[in-house]
CHARMM-style PDB file with segment names, atoms N, HN, CA, C and O in Angstrom:
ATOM      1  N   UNK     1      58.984  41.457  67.324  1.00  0.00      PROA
ATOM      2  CA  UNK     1      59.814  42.132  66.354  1.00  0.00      PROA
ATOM      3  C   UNK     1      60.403  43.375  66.992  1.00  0.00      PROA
ATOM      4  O   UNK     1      59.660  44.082  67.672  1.00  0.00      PROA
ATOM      5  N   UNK     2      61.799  43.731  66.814  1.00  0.00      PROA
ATOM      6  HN  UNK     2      62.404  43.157  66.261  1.00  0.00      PROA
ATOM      7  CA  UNK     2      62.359  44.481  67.314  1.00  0.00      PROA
ATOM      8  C   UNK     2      63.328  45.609  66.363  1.00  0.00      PROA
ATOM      9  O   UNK     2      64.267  45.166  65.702  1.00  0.00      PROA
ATOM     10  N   UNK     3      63.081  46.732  66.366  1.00  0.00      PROA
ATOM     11  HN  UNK     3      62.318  47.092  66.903  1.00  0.00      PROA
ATOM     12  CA  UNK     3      63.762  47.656  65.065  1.00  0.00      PROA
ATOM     13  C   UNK     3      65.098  48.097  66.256  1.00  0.00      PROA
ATOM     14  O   UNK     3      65.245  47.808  67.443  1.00  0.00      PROA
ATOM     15  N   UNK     4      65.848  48.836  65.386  1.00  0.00      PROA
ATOM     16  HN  UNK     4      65.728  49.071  64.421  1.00  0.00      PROA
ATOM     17  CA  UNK     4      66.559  49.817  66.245  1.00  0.00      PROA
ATOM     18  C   UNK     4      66.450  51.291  65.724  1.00  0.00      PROA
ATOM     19  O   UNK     4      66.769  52.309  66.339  1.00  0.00      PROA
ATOM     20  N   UNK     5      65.927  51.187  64.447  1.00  0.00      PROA
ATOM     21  HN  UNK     5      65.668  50.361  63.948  1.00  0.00      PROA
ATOM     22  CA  UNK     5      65.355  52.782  63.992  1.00  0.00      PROA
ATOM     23  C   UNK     5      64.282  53.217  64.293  1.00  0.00      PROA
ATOM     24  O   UNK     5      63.234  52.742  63.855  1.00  0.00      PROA
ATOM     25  N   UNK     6      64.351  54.266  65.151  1.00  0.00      PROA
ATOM     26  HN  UNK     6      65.202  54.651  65.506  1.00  0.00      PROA
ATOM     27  CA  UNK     6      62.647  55.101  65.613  1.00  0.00      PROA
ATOM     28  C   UNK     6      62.475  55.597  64.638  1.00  0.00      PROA
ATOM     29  O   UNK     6      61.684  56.449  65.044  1.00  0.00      PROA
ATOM     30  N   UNK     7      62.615  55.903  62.996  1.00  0.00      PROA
ATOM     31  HN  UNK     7      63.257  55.211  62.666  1.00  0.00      PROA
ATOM     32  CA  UNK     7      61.701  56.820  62.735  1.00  0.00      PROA
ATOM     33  C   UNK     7      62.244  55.805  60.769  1.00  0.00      PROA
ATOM     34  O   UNK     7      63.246  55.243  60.327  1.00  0.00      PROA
ATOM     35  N   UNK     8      61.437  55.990  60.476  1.00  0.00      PROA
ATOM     36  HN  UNK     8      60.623  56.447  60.835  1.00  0.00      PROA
ATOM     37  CA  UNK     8      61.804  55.388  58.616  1.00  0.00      PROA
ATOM     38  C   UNK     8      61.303  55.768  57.775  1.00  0.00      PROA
ATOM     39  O   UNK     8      60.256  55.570  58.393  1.00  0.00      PROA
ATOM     40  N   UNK     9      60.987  56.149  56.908  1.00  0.00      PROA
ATOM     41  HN  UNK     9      61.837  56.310  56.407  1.00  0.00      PROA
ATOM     42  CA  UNK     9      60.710  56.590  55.545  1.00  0.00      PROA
ATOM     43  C   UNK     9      60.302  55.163  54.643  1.00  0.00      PROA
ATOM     44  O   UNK     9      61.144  54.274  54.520  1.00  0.00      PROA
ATOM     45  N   UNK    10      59.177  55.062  54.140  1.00  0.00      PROA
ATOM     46  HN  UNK    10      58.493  55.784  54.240  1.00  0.00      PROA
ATOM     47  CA  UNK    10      59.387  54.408  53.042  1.00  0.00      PROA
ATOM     48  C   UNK    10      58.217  54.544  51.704  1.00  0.00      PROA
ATOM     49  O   UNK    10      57.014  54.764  51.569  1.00  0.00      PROA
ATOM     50  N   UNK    11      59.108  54.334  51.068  1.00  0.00      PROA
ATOM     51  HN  UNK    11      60.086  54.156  51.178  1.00  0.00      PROA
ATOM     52  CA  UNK    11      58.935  54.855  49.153  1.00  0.00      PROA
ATOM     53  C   UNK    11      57.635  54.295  48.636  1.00  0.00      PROA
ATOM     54  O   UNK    11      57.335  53.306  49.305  1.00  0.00      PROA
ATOM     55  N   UNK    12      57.126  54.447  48.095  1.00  0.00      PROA
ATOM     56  HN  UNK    12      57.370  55.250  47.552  1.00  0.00      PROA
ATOM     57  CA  UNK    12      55.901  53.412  47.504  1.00  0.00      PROA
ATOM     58  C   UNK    12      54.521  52.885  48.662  1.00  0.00      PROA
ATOM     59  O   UNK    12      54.695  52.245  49.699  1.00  0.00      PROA
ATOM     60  N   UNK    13      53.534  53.243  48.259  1.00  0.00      PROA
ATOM     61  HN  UNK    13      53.392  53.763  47.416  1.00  0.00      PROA
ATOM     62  CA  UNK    13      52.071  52.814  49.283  1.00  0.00      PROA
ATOM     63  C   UNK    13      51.344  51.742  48.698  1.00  0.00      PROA
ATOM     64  O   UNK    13      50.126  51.576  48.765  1.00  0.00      PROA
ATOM     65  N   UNK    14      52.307  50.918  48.030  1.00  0.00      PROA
ATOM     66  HN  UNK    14      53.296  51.054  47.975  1.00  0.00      PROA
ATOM     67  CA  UNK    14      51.669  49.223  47.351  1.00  0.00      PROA
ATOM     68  C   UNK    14      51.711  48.603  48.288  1.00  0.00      PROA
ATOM     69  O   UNK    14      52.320  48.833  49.333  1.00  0.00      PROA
ATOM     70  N   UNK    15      50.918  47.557  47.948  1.00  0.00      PROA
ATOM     71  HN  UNK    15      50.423  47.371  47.100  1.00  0.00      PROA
ATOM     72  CA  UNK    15      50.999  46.064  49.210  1.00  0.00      PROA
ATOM     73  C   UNK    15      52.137  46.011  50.032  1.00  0.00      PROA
ATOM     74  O   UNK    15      52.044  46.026  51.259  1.00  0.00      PROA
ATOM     75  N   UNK    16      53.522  45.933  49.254  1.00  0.00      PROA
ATOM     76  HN  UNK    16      53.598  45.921  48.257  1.00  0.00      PROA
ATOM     77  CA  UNK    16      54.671  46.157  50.450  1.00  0.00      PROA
ATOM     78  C   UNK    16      54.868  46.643  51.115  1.00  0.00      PROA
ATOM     79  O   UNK    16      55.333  46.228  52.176  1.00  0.00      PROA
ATOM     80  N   UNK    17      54.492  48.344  50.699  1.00  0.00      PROA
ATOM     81  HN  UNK    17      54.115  48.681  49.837  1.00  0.00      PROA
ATOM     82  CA  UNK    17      55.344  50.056  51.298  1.00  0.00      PROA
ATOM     83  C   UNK    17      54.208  49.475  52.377  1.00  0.00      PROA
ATOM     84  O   UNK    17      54.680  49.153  53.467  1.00  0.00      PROA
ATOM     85  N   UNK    18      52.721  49.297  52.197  1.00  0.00      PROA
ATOM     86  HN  UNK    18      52.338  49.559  51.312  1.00  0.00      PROA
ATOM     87  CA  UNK    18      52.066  49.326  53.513  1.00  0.00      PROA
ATOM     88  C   UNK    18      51.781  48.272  54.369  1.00  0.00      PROA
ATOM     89  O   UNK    18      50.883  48.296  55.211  1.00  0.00      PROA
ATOM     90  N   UNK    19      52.869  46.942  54.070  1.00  0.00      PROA
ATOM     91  HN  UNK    19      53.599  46.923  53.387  1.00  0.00      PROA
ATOM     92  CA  UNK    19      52.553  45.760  55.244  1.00  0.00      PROA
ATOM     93  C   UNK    19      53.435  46.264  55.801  1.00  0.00      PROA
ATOM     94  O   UNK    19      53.265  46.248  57.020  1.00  0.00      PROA
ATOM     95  N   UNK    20      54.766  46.942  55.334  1.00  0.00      PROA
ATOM     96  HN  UNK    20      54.904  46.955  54.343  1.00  0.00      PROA
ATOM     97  CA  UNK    20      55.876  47.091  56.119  1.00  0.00      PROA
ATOM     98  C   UNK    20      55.753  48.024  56.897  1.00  0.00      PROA
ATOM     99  O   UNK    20      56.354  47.850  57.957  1.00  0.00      PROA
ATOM    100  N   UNK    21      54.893  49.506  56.748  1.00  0.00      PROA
ATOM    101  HN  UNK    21      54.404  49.647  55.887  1.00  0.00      PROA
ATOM    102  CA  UNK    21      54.291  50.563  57.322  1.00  0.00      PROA
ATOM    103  C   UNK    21      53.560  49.969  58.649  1.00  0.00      PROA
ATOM    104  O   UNK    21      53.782  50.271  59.822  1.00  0.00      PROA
ATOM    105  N   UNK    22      52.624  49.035  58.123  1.00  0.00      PROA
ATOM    106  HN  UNK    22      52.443  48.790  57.171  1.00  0.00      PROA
ATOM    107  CA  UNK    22      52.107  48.408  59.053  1.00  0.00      PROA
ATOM    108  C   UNK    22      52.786  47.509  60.588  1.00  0.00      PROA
ATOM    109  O   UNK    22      52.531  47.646  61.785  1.00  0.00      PROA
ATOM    110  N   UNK    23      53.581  46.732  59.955  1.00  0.00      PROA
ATOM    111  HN  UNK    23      53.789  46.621  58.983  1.00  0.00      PROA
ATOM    112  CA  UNK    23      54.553  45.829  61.017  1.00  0.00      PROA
ATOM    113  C   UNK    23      55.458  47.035  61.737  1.00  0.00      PROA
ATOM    114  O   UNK    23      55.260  47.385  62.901  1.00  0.00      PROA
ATOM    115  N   UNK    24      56.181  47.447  61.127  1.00  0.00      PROA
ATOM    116  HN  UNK    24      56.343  47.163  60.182  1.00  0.00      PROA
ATOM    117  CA  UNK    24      57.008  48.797  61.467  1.00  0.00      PROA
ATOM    118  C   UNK    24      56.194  49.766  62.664  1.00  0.00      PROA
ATOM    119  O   UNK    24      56.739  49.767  63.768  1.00  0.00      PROA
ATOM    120  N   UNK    25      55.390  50.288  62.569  1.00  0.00      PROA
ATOM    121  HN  UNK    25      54.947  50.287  61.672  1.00  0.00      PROA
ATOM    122  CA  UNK    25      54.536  50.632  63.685  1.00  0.00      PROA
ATOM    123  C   UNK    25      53.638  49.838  64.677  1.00  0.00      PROA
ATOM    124  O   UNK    25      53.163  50.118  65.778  1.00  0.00      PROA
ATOM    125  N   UNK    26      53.587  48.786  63.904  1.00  0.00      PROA
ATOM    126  HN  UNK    26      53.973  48.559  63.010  1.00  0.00      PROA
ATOM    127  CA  UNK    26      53.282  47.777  65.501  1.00  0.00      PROA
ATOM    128  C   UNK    26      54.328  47.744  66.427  1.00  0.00      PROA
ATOM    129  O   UNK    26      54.175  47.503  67.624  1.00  0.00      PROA
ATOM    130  N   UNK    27      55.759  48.068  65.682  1.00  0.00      PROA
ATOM    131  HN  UNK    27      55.882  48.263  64.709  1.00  0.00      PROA
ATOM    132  CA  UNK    27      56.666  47.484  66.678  1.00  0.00      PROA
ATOM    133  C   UNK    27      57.495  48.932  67.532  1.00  0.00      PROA
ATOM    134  O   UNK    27      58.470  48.900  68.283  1.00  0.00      PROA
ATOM    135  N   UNK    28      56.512  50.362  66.979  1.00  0.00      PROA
ATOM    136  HN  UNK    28      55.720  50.388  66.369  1.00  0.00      PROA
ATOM    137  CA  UNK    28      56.964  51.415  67.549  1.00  0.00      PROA
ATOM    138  C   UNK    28      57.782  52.015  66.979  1.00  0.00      PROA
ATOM    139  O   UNK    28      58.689  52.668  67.494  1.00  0.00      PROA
ATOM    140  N   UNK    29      57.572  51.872  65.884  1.00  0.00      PROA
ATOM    141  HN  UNK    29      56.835  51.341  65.466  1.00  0.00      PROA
ATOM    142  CA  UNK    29      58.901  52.939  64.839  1.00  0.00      PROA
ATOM    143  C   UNK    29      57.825  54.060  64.322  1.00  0.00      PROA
ATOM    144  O   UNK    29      56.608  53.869  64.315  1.00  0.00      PROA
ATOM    145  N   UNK    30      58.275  54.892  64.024  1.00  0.00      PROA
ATOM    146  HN  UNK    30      59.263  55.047  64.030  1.00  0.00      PROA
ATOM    147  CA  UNK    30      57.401  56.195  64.068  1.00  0.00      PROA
ATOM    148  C   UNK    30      57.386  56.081  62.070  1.00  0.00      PROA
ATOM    149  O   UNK    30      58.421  56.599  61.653  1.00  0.00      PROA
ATOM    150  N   UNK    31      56.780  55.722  61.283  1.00  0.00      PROA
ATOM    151  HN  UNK    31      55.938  55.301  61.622  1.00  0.00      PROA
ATOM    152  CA  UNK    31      56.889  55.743  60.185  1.00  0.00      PROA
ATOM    153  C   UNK    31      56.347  56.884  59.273  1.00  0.00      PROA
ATOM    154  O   UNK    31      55.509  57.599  59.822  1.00  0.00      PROA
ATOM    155  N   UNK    32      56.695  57.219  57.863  1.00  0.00      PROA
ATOM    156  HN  UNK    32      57.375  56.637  57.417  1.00  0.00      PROA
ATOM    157  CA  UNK    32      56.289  58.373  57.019  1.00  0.00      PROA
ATOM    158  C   UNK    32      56.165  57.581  55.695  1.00  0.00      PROA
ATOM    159  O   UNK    32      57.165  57.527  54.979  1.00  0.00      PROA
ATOM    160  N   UNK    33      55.037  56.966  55.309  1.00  0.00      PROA
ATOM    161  HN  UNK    33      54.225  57.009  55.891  1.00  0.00      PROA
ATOM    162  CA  UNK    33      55.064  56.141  53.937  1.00  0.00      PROA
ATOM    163  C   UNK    33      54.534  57.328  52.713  1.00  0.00      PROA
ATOM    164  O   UNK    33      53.478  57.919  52.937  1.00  0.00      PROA
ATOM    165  N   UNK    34      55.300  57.631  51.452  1.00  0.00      PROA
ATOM    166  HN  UNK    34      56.158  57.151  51.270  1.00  0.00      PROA
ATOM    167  CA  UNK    34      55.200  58.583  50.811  1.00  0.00      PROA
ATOM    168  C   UNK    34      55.110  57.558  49.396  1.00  0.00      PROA
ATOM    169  O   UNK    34      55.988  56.787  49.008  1.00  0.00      PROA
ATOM    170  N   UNK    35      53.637  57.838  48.710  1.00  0.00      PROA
ATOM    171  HN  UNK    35      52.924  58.464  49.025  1.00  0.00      PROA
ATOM    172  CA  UNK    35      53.613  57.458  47.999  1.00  0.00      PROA
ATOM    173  C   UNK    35      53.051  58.521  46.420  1.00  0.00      PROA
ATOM    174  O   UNK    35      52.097  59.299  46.417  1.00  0.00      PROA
ATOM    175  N   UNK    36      53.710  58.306  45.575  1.00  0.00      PROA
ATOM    176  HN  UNK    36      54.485  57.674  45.577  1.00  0.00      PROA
ATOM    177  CA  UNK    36      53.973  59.193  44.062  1.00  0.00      PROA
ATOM    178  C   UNK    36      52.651  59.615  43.467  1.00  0.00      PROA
ATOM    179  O   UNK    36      52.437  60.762  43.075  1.00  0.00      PROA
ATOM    180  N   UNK    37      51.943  58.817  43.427  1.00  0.00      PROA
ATOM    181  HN  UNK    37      52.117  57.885  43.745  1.00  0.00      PROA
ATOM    182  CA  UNK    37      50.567  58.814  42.888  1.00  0.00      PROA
ATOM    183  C   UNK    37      49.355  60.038  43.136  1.00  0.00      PROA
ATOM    184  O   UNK    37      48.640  59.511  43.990  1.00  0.00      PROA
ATOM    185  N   UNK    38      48.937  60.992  42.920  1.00  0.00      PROA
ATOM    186  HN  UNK    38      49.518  61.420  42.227  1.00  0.00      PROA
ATOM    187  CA  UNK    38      47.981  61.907  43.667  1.00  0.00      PROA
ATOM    188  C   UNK    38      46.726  61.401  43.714  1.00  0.00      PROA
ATOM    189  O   UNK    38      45.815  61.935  44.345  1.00  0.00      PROA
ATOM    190  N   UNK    39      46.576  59.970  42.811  1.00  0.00      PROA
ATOM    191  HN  UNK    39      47.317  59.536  42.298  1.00  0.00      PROA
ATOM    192  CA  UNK    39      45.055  59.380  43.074  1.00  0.00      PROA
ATOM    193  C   UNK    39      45.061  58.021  43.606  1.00  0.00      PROA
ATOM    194  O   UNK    39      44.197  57.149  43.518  1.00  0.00      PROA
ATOM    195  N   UNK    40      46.512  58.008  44.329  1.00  0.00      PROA
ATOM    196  HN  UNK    40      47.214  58.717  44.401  1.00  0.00      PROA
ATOM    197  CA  UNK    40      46.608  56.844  44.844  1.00  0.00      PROA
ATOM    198  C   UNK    40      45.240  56.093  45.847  1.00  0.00      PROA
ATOM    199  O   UNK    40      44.704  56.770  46.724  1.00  0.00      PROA
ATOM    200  N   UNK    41      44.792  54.626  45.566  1.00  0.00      PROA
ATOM    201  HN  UNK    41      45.227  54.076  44.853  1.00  0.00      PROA
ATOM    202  CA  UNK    41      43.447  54.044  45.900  1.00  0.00      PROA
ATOM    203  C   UNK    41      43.786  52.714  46.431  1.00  0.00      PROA
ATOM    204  O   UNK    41      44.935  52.276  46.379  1.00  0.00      PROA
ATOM    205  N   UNK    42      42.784  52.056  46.949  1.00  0.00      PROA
ATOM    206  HN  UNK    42      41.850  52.412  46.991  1.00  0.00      PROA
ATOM    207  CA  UNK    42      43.085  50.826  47.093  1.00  0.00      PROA
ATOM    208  C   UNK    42      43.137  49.542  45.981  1.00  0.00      PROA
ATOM    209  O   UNK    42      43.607  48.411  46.105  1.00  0.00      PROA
ATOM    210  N   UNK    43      42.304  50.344  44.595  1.00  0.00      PROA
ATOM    211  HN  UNK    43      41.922  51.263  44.494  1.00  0.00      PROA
ATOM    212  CA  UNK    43      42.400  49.217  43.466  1.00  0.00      PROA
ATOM    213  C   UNK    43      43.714  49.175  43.180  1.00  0.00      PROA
ATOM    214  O   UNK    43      44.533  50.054  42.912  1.00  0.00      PROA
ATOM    215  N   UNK    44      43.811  47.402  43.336  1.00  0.00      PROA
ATOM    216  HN  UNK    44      43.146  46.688  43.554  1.00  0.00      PROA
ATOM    217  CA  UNK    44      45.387  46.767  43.299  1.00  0.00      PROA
ATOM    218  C   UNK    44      45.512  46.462  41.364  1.00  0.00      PROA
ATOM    219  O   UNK    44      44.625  46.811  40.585  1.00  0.00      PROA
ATOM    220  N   UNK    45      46.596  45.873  41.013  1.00  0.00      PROA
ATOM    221  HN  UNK    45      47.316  45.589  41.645  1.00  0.00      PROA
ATOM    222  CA  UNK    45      47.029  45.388  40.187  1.00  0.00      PROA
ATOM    223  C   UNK    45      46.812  43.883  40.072  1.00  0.00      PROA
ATOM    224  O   UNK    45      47.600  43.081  39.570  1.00  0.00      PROA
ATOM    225  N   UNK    46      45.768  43.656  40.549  1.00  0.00      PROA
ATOM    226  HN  UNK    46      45.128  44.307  40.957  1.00  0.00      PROA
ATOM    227  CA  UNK    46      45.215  42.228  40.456  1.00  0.00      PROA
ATOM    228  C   UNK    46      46.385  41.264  41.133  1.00  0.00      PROA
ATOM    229  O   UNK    46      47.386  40.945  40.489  1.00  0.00      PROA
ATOM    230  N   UNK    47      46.101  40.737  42.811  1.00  0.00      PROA
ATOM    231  HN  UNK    47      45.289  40.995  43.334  1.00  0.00      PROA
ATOM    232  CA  UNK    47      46.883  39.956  43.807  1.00  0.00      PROA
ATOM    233  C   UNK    47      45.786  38.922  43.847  1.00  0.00      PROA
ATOM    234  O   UNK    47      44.588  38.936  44.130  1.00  0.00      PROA
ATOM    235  N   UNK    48      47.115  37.553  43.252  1.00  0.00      PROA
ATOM    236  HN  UNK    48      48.088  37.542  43.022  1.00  0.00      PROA
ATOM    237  CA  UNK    48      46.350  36.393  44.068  1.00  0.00      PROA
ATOM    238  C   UNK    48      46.375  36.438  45.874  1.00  0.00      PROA
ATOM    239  O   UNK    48      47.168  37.116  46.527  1.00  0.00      PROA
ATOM    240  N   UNK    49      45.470  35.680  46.357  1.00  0.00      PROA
ATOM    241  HN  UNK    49      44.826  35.130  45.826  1.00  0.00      PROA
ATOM    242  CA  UNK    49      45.354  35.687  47.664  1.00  0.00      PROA
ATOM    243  C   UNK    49      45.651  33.854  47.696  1.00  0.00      PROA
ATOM    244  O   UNK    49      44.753  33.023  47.557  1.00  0.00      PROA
ATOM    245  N   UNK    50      46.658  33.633  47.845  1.00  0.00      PROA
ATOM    246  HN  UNK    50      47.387  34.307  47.958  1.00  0.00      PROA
ATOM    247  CA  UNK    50      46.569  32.201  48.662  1.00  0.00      PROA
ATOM    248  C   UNK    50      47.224  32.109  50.000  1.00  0.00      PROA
ATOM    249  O   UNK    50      47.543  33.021  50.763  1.00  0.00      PROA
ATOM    250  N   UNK    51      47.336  31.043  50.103  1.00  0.00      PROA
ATOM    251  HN  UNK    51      47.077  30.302  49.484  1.00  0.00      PROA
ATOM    252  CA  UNK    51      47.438  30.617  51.487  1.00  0.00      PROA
ATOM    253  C   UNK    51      49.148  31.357  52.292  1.00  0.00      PROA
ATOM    254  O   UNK    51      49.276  31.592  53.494  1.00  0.00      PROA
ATOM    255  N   UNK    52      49.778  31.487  51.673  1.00  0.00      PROA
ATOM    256  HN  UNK    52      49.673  31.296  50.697  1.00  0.00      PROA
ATOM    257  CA  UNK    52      50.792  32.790  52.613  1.00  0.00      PROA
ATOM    258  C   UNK    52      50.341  34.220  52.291  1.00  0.00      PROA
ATOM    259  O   UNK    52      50.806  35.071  53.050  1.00  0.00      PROA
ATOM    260  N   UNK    53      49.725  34.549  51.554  1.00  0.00      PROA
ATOM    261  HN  UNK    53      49.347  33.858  50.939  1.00  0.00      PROA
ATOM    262  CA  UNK    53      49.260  36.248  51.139  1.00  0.00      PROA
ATOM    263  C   UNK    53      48.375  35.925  52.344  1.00  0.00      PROA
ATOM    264  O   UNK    53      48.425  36.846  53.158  1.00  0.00      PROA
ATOM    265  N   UNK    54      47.572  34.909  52.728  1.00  0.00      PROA
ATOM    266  HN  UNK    54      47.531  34.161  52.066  1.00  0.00      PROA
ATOM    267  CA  UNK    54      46.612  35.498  53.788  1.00  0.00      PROA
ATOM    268  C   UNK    54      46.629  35.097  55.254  1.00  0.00      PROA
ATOM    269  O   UNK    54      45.810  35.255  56.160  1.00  0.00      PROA
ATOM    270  N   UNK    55      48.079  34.404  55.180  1.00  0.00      PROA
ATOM    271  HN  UNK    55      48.744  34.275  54.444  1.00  0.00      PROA
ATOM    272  CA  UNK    55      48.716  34.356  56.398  1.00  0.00      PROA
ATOM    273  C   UNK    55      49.474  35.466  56.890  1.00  0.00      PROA
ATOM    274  O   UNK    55      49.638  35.745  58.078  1.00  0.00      PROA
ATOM    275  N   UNK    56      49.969  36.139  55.801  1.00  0.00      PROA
ATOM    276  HN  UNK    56      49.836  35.912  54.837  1.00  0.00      PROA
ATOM    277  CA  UNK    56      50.029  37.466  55.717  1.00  0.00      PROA
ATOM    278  C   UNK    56      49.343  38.664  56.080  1.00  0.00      PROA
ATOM    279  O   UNK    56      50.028  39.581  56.533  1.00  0.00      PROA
ATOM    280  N   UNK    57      47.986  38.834  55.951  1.00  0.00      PROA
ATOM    281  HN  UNK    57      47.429  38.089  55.583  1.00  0.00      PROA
ATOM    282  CA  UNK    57      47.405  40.219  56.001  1.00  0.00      PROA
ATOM    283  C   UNK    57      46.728  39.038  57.928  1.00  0.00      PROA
ATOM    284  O   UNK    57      46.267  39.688  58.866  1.00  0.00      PROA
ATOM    285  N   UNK    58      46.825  37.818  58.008  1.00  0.00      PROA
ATOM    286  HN  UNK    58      47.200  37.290  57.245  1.00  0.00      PROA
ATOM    287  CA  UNK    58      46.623  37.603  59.103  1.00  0.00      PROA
ATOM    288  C   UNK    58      47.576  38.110  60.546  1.00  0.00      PROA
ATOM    289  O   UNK    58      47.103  38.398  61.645  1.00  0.00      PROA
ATOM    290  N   UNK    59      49.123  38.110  60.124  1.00  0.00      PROA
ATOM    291  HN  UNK    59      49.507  37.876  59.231  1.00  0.00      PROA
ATOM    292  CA  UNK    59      49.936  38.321  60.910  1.00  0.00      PROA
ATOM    293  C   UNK    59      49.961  40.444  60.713  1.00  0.00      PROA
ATOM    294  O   UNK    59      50.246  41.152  61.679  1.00  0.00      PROA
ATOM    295  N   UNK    60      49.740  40.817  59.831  1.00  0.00      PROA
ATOM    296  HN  UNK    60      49.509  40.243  59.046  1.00  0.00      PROA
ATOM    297  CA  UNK    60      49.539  42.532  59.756  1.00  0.00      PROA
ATOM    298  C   UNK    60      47.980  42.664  60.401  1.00  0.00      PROA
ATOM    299  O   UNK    60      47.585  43.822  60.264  1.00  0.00      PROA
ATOM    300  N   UNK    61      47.218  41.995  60.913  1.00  0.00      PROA
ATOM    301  HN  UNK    61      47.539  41.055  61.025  1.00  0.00      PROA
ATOM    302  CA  UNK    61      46.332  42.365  61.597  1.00  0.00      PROA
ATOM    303  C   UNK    61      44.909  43.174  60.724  1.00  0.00      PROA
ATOM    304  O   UNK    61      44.123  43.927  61.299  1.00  0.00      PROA
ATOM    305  N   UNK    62      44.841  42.852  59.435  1.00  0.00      PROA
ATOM    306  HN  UNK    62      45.480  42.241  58.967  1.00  0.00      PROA
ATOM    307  CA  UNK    62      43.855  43.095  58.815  1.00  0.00      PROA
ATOM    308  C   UNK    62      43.421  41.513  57.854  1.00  0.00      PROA
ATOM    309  O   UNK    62      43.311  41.560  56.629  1.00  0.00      PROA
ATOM    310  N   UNK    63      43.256  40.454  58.490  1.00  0.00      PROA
ATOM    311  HN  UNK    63      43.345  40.416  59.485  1.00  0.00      PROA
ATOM    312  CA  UNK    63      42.511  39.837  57.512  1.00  0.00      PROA
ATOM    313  C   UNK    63      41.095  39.609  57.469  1.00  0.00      PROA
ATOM    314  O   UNK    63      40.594  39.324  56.381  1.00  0.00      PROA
ATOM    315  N   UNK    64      39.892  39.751  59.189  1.00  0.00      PROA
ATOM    316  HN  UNK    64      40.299  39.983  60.072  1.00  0.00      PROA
ATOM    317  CA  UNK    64      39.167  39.904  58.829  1.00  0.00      PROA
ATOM    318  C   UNK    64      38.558  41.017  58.490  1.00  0.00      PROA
ATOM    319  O   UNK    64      37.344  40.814  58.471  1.00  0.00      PROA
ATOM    320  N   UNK    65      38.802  41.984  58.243  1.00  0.00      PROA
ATOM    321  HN  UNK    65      39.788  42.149  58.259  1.00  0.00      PROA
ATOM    322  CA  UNK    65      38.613  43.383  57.644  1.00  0.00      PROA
ATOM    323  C   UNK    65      38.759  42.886  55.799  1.00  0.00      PROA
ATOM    324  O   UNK    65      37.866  42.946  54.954  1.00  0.00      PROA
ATOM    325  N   UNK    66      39.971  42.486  55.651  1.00  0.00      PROA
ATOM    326  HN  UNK    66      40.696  42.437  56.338  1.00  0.00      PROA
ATOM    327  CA  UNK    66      39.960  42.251  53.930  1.00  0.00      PROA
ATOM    328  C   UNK    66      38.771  40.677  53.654  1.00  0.00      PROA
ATOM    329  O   UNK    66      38.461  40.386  52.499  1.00  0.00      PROA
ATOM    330  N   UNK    67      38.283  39.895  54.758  1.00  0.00      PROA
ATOM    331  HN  UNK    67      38.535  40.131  55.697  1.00  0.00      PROA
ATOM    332  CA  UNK    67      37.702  39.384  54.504  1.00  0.00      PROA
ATOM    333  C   UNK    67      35.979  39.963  54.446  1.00  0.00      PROA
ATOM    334  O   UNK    67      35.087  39.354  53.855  1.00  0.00      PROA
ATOM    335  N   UNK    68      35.816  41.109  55.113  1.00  0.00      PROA
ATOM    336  HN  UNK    68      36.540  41.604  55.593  1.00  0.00      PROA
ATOM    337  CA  UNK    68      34.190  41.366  55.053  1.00  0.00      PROA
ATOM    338  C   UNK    68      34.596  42.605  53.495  1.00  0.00      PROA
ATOM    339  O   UNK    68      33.682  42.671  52.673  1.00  0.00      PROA
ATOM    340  N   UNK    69      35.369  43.129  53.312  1.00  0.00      PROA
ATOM    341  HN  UNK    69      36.111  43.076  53.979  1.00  0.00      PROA
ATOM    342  CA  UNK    69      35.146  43.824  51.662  1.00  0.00      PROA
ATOM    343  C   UNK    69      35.805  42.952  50.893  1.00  0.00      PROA
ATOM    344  O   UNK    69      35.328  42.879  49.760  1.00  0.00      PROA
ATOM    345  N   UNK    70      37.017  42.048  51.158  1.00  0.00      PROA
ATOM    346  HN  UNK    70      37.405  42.107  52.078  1.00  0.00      PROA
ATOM    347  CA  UNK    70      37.304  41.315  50.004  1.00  0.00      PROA
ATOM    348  C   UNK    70      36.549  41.077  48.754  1.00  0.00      PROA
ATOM    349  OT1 UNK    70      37.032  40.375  47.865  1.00  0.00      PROA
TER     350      UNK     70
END
């Protein structure tokens, strides 16, 4: 994966703001994820996990991590 922006901003620290945080700095973009919340946590809004959600957190490089607290 290849950006042409070194540096990005992005809005929201939900599942998206931080796979994209995530991929985005694998690929060397200097990122700033700003999210609204002051008690912002990891309890989600209830995500199914099937078979592309966890091909997903496989290709962002945390699935066995979400698999030992899952």
């Amino acid at each position: 994966m290849s950006c042409a922006a070194q540096h990005v901003c992005i809005i929201g620290g939900g599942f998206t703001g931080m796979s994209l945080s995530i991929l985005l700095s694998k690929a060397g973009v200097d990122v700033d994820l700003i999210e609204i919340d002051p008690k912002w946590r990891t309890d989600g809004a209830g995500i199914t996990y099937n078979g592309p959600a966890l091909r997903s957190l496989e290709l962002l490089g945390v699935l066995d991590e979400y698999k030992q607290h899952g």
